[in-house]
C-alpha positions as CSV (number, residue, x, y, z in Angstrom):
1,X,-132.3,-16.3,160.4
2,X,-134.6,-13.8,158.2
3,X,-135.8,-16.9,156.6
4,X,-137.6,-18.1,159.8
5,X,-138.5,-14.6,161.1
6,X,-140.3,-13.8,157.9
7,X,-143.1,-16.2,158.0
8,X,-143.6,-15.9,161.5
9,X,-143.9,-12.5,161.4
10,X,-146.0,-12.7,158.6
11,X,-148.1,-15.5,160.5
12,X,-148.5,-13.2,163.3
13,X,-149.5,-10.4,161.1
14,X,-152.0,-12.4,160.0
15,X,-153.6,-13.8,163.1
16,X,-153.6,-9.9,165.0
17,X,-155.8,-8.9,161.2
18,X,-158.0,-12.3,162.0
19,X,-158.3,-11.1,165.7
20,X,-159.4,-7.1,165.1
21,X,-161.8,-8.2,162.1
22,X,-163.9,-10.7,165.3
23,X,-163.4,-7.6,167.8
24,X,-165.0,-5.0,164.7
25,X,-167.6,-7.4,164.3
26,X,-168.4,-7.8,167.7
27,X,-168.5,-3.8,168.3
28,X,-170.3,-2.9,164.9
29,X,-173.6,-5.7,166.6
30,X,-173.3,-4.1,169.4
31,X,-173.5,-0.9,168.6
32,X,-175.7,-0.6,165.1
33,X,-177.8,-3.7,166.2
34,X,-178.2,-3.6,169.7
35,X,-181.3,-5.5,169.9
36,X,-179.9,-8.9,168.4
37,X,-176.6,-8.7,170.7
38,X,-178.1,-11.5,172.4
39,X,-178.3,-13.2,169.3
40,X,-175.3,-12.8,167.7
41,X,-173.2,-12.1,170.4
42,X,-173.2,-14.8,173.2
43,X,-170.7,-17.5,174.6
44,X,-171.3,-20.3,171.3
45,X,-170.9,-17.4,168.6
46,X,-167.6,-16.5,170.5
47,X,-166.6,-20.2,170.5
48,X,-167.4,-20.6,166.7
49,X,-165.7,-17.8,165.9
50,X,-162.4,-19.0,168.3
51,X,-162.9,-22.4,166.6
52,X,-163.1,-20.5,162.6
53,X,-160.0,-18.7,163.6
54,X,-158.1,-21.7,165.3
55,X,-159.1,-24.2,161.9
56,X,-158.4,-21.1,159.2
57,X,-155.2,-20.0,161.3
58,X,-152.6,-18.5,158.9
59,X,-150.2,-21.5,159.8
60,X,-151.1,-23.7,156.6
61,X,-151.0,-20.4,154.3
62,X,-147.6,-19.3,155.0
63,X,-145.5,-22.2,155.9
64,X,-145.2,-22.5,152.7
65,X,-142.5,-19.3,153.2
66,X,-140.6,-21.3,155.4
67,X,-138.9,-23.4,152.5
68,X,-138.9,-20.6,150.0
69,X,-135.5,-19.4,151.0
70,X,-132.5,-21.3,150.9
């Protein structure tokens, strides 16, 4: 069993970092750069972003783990 939970739970590791890095970017426009929020922080940015984080998930990099142990 530890040899399925440990990639997932590295997978899921990964993808919470992926999610707080977006939301500090978000909050460090918003508050240091206040006058280009509208710029850089509107409904396509978000959907890039969603799309980045969907096609560079952390699936591809650590499935590799699930047929390391045997």
């Amino acid at each position: 069993m530890n040899a399925v939970v440990w990639p997932i739970a590295t997978m899921s590791n990964m993808a919470g970092v992926w999610t707080v890095t977006v939301v500090t970017l978000h909050r460090y426009i918003a508050v240091c750069l206040p006058h280009h929020v509208t710029k850089f922080a509107n409904l396509n940015v978000a959907r890039y972003q969603a799309s980045l984080m969907r096609a560079h998930r952390p699936t591809p990099i650590n499935s590799r783990r699930l047929f390391c142990h045997a």
